[in-house]
Biotite code that builds the C-alpha atoms (Angstrom):
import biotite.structure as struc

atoms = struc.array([
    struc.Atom([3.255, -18.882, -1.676], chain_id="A", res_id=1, res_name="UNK", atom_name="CA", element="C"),
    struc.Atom([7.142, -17.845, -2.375], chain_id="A", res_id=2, res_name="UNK", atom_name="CA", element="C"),
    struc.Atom([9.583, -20.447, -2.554], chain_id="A", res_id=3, res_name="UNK", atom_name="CA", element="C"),
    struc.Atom([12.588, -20.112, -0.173], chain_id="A", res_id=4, res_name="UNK", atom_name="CA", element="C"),
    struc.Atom([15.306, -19.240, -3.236], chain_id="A", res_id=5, res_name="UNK", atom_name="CA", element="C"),
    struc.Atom([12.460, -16.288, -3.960], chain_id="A", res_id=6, res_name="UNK", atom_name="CA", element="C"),
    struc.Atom([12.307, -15.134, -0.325], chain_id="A", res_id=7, res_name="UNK", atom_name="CA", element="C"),
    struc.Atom([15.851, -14.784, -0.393], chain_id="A", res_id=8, res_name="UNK", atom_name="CA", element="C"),
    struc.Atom([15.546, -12.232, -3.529], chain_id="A", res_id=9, res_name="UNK", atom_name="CA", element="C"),
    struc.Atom([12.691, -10.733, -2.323], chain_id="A", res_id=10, res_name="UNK", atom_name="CA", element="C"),
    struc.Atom([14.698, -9.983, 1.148], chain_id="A", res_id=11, res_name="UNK", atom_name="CA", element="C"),
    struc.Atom([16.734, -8.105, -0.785], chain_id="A", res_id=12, res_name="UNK", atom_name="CA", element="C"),
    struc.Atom([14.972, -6.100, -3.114], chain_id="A", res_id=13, res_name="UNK", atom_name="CA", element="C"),
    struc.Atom([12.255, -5.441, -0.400], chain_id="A", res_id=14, res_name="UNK", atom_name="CA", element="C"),
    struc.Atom([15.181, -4.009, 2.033], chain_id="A", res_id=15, res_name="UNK", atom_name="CA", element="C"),
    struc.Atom([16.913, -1.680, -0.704], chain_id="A", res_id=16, res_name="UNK", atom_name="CA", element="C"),
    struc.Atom([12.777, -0.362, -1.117], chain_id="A", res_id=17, res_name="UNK", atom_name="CA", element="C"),
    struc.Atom([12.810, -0.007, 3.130], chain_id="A", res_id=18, res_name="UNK", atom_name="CA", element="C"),
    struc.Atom([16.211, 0.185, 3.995], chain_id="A", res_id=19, res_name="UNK", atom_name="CA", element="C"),
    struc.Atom([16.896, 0.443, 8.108], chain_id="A", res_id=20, res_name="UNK", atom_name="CA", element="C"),
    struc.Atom([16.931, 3.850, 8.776], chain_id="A", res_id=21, res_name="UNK", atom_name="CA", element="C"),
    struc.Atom([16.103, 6.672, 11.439], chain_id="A", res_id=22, res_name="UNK", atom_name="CA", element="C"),
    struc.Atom([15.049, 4.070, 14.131], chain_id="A", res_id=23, res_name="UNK", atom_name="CA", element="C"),
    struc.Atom([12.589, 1.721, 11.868], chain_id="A", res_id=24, res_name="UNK", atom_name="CA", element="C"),
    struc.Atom([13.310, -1.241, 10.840], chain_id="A", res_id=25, res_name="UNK", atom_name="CA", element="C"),
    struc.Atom([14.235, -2.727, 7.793], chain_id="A", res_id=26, res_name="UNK", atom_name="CA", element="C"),
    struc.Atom([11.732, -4.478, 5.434], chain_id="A", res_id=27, res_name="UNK", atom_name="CA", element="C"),
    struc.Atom([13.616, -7.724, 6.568], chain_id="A", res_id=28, res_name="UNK", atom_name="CA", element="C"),
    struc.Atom([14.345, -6.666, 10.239], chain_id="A", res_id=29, res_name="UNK", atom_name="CA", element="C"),
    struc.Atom([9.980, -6.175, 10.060], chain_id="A", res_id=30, res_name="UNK", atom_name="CA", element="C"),
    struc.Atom([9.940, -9.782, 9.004], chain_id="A", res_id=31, res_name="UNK", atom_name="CA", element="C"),
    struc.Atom([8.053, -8.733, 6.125], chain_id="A", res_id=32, res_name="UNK", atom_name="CA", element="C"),
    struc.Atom([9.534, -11.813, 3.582], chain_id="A", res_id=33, res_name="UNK", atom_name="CA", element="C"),
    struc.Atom([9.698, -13.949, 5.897], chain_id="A", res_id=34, res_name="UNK", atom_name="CA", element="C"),
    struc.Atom([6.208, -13.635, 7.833], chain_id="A", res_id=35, res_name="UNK", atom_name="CA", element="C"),
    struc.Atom([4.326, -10.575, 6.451], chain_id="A", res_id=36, res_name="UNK", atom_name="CA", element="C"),
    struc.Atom([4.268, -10.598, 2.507], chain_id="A", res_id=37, res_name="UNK", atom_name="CA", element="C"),
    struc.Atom([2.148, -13.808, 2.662], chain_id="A", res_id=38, res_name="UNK", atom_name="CA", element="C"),
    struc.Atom([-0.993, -12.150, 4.356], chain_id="A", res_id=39, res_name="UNK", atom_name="CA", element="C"),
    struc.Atom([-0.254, -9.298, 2.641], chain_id="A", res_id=40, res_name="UNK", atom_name="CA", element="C"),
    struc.Atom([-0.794, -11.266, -0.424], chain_id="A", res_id=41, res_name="UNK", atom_name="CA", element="C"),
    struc.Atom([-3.381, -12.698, 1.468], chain_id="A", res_id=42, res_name="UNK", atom_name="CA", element="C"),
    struc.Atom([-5.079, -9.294, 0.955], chain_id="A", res_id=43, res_name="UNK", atom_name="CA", element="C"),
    struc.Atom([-4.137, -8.145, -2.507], chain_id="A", res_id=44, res_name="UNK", atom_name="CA", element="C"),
    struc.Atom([-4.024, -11.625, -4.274], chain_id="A", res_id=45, res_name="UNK", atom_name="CA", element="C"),
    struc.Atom([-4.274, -9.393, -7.666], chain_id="A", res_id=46, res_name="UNK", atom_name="CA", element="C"),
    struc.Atom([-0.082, -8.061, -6.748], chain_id="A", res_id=47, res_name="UNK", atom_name="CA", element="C"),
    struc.Atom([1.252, -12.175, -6.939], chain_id="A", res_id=48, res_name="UNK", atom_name="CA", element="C"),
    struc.Atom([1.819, -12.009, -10.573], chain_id="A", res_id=49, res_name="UNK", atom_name="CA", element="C"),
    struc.Atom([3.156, -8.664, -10.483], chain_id="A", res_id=50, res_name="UNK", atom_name="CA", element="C"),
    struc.Atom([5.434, -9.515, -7.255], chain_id="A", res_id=51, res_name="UNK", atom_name="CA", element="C"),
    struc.Atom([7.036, -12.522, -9.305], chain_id="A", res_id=52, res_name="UNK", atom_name="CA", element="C"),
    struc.Atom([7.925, -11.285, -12.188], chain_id="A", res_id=53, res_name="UNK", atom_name="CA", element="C"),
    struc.Atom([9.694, -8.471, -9.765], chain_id="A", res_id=54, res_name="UNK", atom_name="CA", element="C"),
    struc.Atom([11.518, -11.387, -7.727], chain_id="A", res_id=55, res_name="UNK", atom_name="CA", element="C"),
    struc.Atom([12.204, -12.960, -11.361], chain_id="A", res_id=56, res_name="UNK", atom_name="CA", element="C"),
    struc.Atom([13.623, -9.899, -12.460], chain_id="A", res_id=57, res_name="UNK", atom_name="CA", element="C"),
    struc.Atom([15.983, -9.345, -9.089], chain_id="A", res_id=58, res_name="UNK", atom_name="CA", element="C"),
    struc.Atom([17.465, -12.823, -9.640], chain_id="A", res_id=59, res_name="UNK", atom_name="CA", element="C"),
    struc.Atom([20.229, -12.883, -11.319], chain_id="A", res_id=60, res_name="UNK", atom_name="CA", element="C"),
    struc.Atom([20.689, -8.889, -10.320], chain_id="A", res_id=61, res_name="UNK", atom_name="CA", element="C"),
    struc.Atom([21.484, -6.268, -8.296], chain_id="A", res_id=62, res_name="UNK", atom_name="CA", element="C"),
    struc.Atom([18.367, -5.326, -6.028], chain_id="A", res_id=63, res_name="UNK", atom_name="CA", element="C"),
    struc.Atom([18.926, -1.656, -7.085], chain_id="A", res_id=64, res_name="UNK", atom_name="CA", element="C"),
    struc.Atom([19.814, -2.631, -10.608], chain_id="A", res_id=65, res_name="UNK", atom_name="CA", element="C"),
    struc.Atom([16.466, -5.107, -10.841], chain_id="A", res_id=66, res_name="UNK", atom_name="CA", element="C"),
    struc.Atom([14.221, -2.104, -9.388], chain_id="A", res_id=67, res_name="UNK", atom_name="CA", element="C"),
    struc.Atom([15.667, 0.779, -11.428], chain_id="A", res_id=68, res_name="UNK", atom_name="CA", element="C"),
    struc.Atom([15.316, -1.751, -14.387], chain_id="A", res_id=69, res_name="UNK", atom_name="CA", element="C"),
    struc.Atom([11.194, -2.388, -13.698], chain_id="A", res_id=70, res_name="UNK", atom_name="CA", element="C"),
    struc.Atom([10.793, 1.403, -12.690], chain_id="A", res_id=71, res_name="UNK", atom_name="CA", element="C"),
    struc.Atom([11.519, 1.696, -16.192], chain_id="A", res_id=72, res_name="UNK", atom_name="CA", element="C"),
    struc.Atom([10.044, -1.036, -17.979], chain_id="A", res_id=73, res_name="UNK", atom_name="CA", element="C"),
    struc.Atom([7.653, -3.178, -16.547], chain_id="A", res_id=74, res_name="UNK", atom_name="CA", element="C"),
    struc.Atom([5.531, -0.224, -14.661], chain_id="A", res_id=75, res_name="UNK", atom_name="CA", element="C"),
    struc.Atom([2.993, -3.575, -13.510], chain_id="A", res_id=76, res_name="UNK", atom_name="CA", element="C"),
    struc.Atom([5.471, -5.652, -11.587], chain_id="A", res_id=77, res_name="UNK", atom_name="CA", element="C"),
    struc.Atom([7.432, -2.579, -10.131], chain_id="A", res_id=78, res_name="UNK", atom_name="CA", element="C"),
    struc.Atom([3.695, -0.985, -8.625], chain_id="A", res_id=79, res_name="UNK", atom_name="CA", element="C"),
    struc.Atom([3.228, -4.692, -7.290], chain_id="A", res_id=80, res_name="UNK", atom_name="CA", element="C"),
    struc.Atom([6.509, -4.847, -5.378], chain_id="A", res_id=81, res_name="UNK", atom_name="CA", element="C"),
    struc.Atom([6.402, -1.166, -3.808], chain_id="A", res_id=82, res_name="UNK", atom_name="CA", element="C"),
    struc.Atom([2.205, -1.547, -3.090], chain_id="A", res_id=83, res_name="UNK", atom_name="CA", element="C"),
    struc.Atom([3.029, -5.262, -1.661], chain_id="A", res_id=84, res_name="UNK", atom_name="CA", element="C"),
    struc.Atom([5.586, -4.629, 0.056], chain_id="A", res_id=85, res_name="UNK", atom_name="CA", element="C"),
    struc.Atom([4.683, -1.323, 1.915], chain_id="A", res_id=86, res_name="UNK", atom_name="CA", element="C"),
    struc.Atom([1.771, -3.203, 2.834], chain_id="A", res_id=87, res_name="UNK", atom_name="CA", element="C"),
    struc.Atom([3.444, -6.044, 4.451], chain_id="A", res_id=88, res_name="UNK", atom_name="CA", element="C"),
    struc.Atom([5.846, -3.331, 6.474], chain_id="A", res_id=89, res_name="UNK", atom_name="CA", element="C"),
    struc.Atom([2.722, -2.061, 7.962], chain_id="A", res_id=90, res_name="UNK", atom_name="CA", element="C"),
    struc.Atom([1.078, -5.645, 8.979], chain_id="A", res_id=91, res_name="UNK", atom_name="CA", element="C"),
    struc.Atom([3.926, -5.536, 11.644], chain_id="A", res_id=92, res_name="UNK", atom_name="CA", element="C"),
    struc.Atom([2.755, -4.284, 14.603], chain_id="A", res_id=93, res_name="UNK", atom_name="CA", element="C"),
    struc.Atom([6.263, -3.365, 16.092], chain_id="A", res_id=94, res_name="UNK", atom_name="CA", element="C"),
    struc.Atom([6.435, -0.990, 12.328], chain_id="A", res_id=95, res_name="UNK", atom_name="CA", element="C"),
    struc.Atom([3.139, 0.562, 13.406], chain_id="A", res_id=96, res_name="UNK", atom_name="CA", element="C"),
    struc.Atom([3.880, 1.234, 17.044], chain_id="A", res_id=97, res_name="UNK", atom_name="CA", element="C"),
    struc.Atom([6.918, 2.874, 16.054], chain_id="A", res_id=98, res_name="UNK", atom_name="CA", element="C"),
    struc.Atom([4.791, 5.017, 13.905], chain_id="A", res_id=99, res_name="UNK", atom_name="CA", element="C"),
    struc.Atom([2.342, 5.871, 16.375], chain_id="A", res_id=100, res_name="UNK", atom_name="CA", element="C"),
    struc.Atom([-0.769, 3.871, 14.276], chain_id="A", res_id=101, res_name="UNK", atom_name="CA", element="C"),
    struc.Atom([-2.985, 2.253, 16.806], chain_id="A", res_id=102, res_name="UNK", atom_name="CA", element="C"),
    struc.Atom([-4.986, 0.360, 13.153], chain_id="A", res_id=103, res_name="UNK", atom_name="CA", element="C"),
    struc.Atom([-8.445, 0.903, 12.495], chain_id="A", res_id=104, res_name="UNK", atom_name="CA", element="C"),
    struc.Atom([-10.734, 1.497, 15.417], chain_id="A", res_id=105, res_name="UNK", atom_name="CA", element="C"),
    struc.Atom([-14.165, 1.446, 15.638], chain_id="A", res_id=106, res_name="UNK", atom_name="CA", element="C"),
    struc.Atom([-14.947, 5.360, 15.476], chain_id="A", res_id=107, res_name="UNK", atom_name="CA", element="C"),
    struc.Atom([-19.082, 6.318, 16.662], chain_id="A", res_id=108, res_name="UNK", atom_name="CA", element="C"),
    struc.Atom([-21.223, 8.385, 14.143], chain_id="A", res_id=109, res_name="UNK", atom_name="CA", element="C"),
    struc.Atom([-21.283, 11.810, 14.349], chain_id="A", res_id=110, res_name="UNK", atom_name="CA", element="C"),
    struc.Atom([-24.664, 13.623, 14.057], chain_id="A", res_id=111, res_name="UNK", atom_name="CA", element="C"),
    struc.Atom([-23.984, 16.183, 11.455], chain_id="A", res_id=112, res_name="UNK", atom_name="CA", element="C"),
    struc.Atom([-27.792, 16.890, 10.541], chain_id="A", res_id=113, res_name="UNK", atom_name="CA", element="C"),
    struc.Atom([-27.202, 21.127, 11.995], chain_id="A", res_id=114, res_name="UNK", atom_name="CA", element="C"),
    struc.Atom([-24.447, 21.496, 9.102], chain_id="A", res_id=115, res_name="UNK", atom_name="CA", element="C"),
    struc.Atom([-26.546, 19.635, 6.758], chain_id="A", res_id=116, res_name="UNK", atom_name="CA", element="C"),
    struc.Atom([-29.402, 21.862, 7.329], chain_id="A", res_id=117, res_name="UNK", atom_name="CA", element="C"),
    struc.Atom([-27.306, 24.936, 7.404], chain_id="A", res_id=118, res_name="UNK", atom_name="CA", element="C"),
    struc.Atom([-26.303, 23.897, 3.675], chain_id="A", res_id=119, res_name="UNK", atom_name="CA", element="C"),
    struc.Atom([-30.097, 23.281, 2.662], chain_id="A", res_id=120, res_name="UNK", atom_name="CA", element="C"),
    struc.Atom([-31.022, 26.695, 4.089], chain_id="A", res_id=121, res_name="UNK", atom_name="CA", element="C"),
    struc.Atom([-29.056, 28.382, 1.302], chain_id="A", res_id=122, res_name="UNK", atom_name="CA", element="C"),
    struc.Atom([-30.272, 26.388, -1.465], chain_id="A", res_id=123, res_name="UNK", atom_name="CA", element="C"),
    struc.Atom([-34.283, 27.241, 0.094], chain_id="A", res_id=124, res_name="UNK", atom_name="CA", element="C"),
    struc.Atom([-33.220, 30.544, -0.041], chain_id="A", res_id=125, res_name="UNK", atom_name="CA", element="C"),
    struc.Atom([-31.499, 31.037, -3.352], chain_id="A", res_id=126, res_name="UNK", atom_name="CA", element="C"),
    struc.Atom([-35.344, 29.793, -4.690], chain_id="A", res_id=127, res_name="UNK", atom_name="CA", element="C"),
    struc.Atom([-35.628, 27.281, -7.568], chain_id="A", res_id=128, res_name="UNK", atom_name="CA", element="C"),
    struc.Atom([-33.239, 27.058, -10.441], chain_id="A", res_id=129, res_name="UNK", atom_name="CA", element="C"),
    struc.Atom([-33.530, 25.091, -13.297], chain_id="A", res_id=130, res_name="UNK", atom_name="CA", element="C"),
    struc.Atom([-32.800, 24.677, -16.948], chain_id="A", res_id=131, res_name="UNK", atom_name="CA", element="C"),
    struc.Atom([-35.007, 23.730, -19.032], chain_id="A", res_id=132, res_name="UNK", atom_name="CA", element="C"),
    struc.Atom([-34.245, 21.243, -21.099], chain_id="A", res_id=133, res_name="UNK", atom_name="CA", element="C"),
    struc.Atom([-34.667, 21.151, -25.423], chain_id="A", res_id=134, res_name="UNK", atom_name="CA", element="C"),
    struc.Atom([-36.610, 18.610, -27.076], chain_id="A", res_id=135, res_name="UNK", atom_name="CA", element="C"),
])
C-alpha cells in the first residue's frame, strides 16, 4: 500500500496528530504506519486517495506546517489523514487496553415490548387524529 519513503512522512505527520502523551502512546510508538494504517485502509479503502495527497503534501514539509496547510485548503485529504489515522491508533490493542475498550462484543436483545406498549397506550388513548388531506 505505502511505499517506505511515504511511511516515513506519514510517521511523522501521524505522530504530530497523536503525539505521546499522558501515558498513551504515540501514533508511531502504536505501530500505526508501520503495521496498523494498512488494515485500516483495509477498512476505509475510500481515505487512500485522500491519505496520499496528505503524505504528498508533508513531503517536502514540516508535519505541522503540511497539516495546518490541508486544514486550510484541501478539507478532503486533511479529513482522510485525521479519520485514517485515528482509526489505525485504535486497531492496536495495547491503545485500546490502555483505554479501557474491550471492542465490540456480542451484547443479547433486550425485550423492551412493556415500554413499547406503555408508548402505544397514550396514542389509544389520545383517540384518532388525522388531517384530512385536499384534493
Amino acid at each position: 500500500m505505502l511505499t517506505d519513503k511515504q511511511r516515513m512522512i506519514y510517521a511523522e505527520m501521524a505522530d504530530f496528530l497523536i503525539p505521546d502523551a499522558e501515558g498513551m502512546p504515540s501514533a508511531s510508538q502504536a505501530e500505526v504506519p508501520t503495521k496498523w494504517i494498512d488494515q485500516a485502509l483495509h477498512f476505509r479503502p475510500d481515505l487512500e486517495v485522500g491519505l496520499l495527497r496528505a503524505i504528498e503534501a508533508g513531503t517536502d514539509a514540516d508535519p505541522a506546517a503540511a497539516i495546518e496547510d490541508l486544514n486550510a485548503n484541501d478539507m478532503e485529504a486533511f479529513d482522510a489523514l485525521g479519520v485514517i489515522t485515528s482509526g489505525a491508533y485504535f486497531l492496536n490493542p495495547i491503545v485500546k487496553e490502555l483505554i479501557g475498550y474491550p471492542g465490540q462484543v456480542p451484547m443479547p436483545g433486550t425485550d423492551d415490548v412493556d415500554s413499547y406498549i406503555e408508548m402505544l397506550s397514550d396514542v389509544v388513548d389520545r383517540g384518532p387524529v388525522y388531517r384530512p388531506t385536499i384534493h
